[in-house]
Structure formats: C-alpha cells, structure tokens
N, C-alpha and C positions, 0 to 999 in steps of 0.2 A: 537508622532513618528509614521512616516504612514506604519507599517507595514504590515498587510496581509489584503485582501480586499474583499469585493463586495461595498455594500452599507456597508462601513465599519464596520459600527455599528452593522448589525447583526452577523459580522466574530464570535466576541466574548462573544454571550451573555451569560448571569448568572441569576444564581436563584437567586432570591431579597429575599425570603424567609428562614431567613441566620436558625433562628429553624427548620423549615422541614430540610434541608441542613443538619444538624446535625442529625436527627432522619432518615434520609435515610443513610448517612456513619455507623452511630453507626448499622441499620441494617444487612448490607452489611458486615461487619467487623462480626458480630454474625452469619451469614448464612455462610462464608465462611470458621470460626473456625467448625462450623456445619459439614460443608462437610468432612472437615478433620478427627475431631472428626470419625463422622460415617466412614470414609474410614480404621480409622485405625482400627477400632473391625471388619469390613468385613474380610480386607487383613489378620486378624491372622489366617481365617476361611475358608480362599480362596483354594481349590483344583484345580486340572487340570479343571474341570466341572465349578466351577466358575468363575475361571481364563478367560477361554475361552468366558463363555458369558458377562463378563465385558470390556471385549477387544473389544467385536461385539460393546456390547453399545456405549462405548464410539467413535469408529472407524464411524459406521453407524448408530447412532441414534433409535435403532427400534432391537427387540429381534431378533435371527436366526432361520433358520428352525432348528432342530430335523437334519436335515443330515447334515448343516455346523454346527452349535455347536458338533457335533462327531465327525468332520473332524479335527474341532481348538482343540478338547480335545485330541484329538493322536498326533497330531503336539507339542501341547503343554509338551504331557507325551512322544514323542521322542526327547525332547531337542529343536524344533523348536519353539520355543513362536511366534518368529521372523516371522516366515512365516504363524504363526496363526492368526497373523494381517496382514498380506495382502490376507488373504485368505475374511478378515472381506473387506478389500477394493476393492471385489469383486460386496459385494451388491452397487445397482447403489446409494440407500439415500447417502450412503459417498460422491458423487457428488451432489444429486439433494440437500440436507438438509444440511448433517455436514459440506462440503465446501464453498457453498451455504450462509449460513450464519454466516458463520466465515471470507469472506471475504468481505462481502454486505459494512459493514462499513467504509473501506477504499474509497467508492466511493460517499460519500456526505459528506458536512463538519457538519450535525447533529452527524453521525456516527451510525445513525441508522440502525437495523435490517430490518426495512418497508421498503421495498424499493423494485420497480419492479427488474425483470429479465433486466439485460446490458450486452454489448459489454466487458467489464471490468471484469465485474464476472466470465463470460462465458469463457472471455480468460485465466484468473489465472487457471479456473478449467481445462480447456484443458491441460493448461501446466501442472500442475498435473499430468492429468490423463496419457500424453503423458510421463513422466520422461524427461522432457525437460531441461536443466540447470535453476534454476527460475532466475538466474541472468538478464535473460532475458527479463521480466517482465518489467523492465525500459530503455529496447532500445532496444531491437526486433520487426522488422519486421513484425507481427506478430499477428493474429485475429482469432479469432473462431467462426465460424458460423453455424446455423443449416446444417444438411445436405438436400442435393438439394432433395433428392428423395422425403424425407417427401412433403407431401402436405398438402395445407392450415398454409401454413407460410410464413407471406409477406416476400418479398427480402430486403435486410440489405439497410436501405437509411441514408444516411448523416443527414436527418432531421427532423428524429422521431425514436423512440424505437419498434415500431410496429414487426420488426423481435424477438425482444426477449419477449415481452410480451404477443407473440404468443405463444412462446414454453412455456411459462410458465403457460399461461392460459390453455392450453390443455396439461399441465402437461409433457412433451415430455420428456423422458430417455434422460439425459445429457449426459452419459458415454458411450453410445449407438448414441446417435446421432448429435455431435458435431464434425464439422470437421476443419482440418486447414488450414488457407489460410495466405498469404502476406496481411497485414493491405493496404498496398499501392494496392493493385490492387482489392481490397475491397473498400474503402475509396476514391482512388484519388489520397491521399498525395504523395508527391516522396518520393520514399526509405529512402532516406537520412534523410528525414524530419519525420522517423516513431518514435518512442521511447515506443514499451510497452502500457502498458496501460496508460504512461501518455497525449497520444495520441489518446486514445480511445474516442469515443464522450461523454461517462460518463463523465468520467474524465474530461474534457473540457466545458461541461455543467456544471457539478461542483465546479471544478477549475478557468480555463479560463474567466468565465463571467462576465466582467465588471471587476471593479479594477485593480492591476496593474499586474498581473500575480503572484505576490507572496504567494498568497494562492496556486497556484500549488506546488509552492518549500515547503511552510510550509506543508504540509498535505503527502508529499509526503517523507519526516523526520518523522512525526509523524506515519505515517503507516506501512514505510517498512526501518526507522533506530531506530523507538523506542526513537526517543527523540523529545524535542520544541527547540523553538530557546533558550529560557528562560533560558533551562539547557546545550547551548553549547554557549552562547553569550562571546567575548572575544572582550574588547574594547581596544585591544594592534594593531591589523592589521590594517594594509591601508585604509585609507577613503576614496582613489581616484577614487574609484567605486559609492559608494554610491550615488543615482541618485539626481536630482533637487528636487523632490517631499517632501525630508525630510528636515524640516526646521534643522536649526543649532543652532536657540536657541528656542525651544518650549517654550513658556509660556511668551518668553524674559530673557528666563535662559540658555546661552548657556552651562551650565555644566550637565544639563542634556540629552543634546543630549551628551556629553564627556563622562558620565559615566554611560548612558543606553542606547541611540538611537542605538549608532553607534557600541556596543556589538553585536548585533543583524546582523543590514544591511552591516557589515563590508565583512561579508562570504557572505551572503543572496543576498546581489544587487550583488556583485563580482559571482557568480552563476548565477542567473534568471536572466542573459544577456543570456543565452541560450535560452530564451521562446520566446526572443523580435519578433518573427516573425507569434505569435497567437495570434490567438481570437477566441472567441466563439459571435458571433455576433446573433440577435436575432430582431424581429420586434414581439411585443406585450410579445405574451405568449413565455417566455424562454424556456418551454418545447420543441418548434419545431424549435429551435436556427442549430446551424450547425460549428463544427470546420472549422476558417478559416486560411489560411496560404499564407502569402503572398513566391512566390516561386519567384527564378531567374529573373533580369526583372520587380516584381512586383513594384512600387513607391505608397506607400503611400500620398496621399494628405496632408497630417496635417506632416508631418514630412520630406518627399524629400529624404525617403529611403525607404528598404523594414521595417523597424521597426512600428510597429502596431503604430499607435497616443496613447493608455493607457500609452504610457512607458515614454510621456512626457506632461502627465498632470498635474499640478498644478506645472511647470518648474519652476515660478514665486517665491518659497518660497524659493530656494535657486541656485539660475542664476547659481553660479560658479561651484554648482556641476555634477556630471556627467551625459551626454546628451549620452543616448543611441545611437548609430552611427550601429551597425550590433548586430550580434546573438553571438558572441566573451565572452566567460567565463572564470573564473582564481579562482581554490581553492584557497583562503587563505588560511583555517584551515588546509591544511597540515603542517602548522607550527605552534608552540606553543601548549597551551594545545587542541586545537581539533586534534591536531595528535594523540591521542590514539583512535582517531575513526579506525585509522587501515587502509590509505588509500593502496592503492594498486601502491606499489614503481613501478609497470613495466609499468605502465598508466604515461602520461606527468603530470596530474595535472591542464589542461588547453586544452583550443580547442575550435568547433564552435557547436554549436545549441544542441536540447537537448537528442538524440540520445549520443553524448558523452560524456553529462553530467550526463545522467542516469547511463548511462556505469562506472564512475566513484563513483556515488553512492553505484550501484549495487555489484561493486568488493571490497566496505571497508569490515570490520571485525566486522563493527558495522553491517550493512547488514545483515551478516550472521547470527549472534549473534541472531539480533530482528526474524527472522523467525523463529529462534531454541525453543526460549522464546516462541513465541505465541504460536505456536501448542505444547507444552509442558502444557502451560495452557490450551487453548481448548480442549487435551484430558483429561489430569487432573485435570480436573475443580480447579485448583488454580494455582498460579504464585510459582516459586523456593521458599520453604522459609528455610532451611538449607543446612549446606553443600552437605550434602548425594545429595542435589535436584543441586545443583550449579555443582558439579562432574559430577552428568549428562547431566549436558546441556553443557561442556565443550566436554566432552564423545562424543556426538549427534554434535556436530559442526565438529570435528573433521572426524565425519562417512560421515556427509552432503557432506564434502568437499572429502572428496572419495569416493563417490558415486555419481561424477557427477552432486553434488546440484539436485537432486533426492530428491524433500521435500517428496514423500513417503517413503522414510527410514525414515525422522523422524517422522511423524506419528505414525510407525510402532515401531519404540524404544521407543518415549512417553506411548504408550500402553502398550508395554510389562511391561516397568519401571513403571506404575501405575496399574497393571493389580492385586497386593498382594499376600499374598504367601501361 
C-alpha cells in the first residue's frame, strides 16, 4: 500500500533488534516511573523557594539568578504562581534551548533532537515569542528571520540553511534577535501558496522530497494532531480520491487493499490534493534542494497541468483511479468516526491548496488538544497519567482558547501545575 514516501523504504525504518527493543522500552518505562516517583517526595517539600526555582527549570532549562528566583518567590507567596513563569520566560534559554529543542523534531522524519538551526524552528519560536495565535503555524504567511542589523549572517536563500546555521553557530539571542516577516516576500512564493511552516524550506526538504507528497500530510498529523494514520484509518469513505499509485489488489489480494489500504488513503489522498503543486527538487546533494511551486500559468511537462509529475507516478498500478487534475481537497473524516477529531463546523470542509488545508487542520480540537499535551509533557517531563493530570489539560485547552492560542499561557499553567506544593 504506497503510503508515505521518499525512497520509501527508508519512510519506515525499525530496529531488527527486537531484544535491545525491549531492554530500551523496559528502560524508558523505569526512568519515567523514576521521575515521578522523585517529583512526588520533592512536591511534598516544595516552598515558594522551591516552587519558584523548579518553574525557572523547567521553563528555561538553566538555574536563575539570586534576583529572578526572589522575584518568582514573591510572585509566587502573592498568589501569582502564574506570572512566576512568565517571569521564567523572560530568560532568552526558553527560546534558544527549552523551544529550540522541543520543537527540532517536528522538522525531520528521524525526529530527531540533532539537527541544525531552520526557517521552521525559528518561525514556531517567533510565533511564540510574539503571542501569535499558533493556529497559525499551518497557513500563515509568515517567517522569521534574523534581524537585519546583526552582521555576519548570510541572507535567508531558497537554497541552503546558511542564514540559520549562522545564528546558531555564533550562538545569536533568538528572543532578541528574530524578527518577522511575510514567508512570501522572503521566499518568493505567492501569498496564497504560503502555509506556515509546511512551506518552510525545512519542512520541504524533509517533507516534500521525492515521493508522493504524503509524507508531508503524514508528519504533519503526527506532529501537530497527535495521531498516525494507523489510529485514525476508516475504510467506510469514498475511494474516488485515492490516486492511480495504489494498487487495488496488493499482493493479488484485493481485500487487502478493502480492509487496510484504503483505511488510510481514503482521508489521506482526499487531503494531499492540496500539495499537488510542490516539490522540493534537488540536483546531487539534497541538502542544497529548493521548494518549488508551480504558480499560475505554470504546465508541468509530465502531467499537462500545474500538478508536480510525483502525483502521477506509477499511474500504471491502478489506471482507473484518481488522476490528480489541480490542488482541489475534501475532508472525508468529518464524517464518521474521524469527526471526533473536532473539525471546525464554521470551515467548508473542503477548498484549494494547502494554506486551506492547514487552516482546516489547524482549527480541529485535535489541534488544540495535541499542543496542550506536549508542552504539558515537555514541562512535566511526563505525559497526563491520571485524572487530576487529564482535568488539567482539559483546564489548559480551555485557557488556550481564551487566551488567543497564546501557547505561553500554556507553558506557564503546565509549570505552575507541576511546580508541587
């Protein structure tokens, strides 16, 4: 079932070594009871004094001076816990470090921590830092760049990272020196054609390269809705999407494209008709590739529209089905069981390219949900695990969405709420 791609085979590689496998879970499982364990004998023991410098940690990574831990301790002993963590998200580490590498992962499909300084990272932290709606994130406009005055930092090119691996190498204050700009007037793209960072040349270089585009859609569910296709596949919706690429009967079984294929690509292709207009094209080394975008006007050779040629390769395995033709999208899953993702009734459901199909990501309730979740673990170094922990993040969603999707209020409530007592 040809779902998400590069050279497809390494989309999904696994450790062959099924005992290690199990002696690193079994680990993982014992360090995390660990953490707990030790959080709960601290929190019985916690004062305004400790309160305050376990908030900085977890907020900014890195102890406080002597004057901001006095400052979180009065704040703290006047009833402002609250503003004892943003007082923590003053230090610049909560950008250059605790952000920094809480959000690096979303922008390789290793998911790795290693990974240079990007257009991607750089913009989530802006939006950040700016109190921007993060909804934003997957259809805005919208880039972050060093600031011009700095010197000795090359200028942002379509095709190399040299601008961010600048600021990184010479360590440059993110919070301090990041400023924002239109991705279009940065980049090139036309407005219309911007989406967030799934538009970013990370993302693109990541995403984009080679295969059929569907690793954008997958990675872009796994990062910022908190699920795979695996745990939202419904093989009840419409097949009249699902493109030529996917055979119909794998193996010469067509029941398994009946009762797993098309679970998957039923929402998945009915979606990622919104990308049909990218690529990340590349001569040699992929490092110095470049988002392409065929605009208004443009005709692909291989295809006789603007639809990239990826979107009708291996057409051959199943002719009758569907031949990409424009950038035209259509939630399924708002109906059936993927409607508790929560879409957003005021949205059509449907439209052209991926600015409005981010937008449509962006406004479910799963959305929301998965940002509340992560930085609830990031600061509490663990995931919800009873009620008391689920009441909060129900709590924190609710603050989110009134506070203008302002991810520093959650931040700042995860800390308070794991700061002990």
């Amino acid at each position: 079932m040809n779902a998400v791609s590069r050279s497809e085979s390494s989309r999904f590689t696994k450790l062959k070594a099924c005992q290690l496998g199990k002696i690193l879970k079994l680990g993982k499982v014992l360090a995390t009871a660990l953490v707990i364990f030790s959080f709960g004998i601290n929190a019985a023991q916690a004062g305004p004094r400790e309160q305050a410098k376990r908030i900085h940690d977890r907020i900014a990574g890195v102890p406080p001076s002597e004057t901001v831990l006095q400052t979180m301790q009065d704040q703290i002993t006047a009833g402002n816990a609250t503003q004892a963590a943003f007082t923590a998200m003053l230090n610049p580490h909560f950008y250059d470090s605790t952000l920094k590498n809480w959000i690096m992962p979303w922008t390789n499909e290793e998911q790795t921590y290693f990974a240079p300084l990007n257009d991607y990272v750089a913009t989530v932290i802006g939006i950040i830092r700016d109190g921007i709606d993060f909804r934003e994130i997957l259809s805005g406009d919208i880039i972050y760049v060093a600031d011009p005055a700095l010197t000795g930092i090359p200028a942002y090119a379509n095709g190399n990272n040299d601008h961010y691996q600048a600021l990184e190498d010479q360590h440059i204050d993110l919070k301090a020196n990041l400023v924002q700009r239109t991705q279009s007037s940065v980049t090139g793209l036309p407005a219309e054609a911007t989406a967030g960072v799934i538009t970013t040349r990370a993302a693109s270089k990541a995403f984009f390269v080679d295969g059929t585009n569907r690793a954008m859609f997958r990675f872009t569910l796994l990062n910022h809705m908190c699920v795979d296709l695996e745990q939202i596949m419904d093989n009840t919706r419409a097949f009249d999407r699902i493109r030529q690429d996917v055979s119909r009967s794998p193996g010469g079984d067509s029941r398994i494209f009946m009762n797993s294929c098309s679970g998957c690509h039923t929402g998945m292709d009915s979606l990622t008709g919104a990308l049909a207009y990218y690529d990340y094209p590349y001569t040699g080394d992929f490092e110095n590739g470049a988002t392409s975008y065929n605009d208004v006007g443009a005709v692909d050779p291989d295809t006789g529209t603007r639809v990239k040629k990826k979107y009708r390769q291996n057409a051959d395995n199943f002719k009758f089905g569907y031949p990409t033709v424009d950038d035209s999208w259509i939630n399924y899953w708002r109906q059936g069981p993927n409607a508790n993702l929560g879409w957003d009734a005021a949205l059509p459901g449907s439209g052209n390219g991926a600015k409005s199909m981010g937008m449509e990501l962006a406004h479910s309730e799963a959305f929301v949900d998965c940002q509340v979740e992560k930085v609830f673990q990031n600061v509490c170094l663990r995931p919800p695990v009873d009620a008391a922990d689920r009441n909060q993040i129900v709590s924190m969603v609710a603050s989110l969405k009134s506070h203008s999707y302002d991810l520093k209020q959650t931040f700042a409530e995860s800390a308070v709420y794991c700061m002990g007592n």
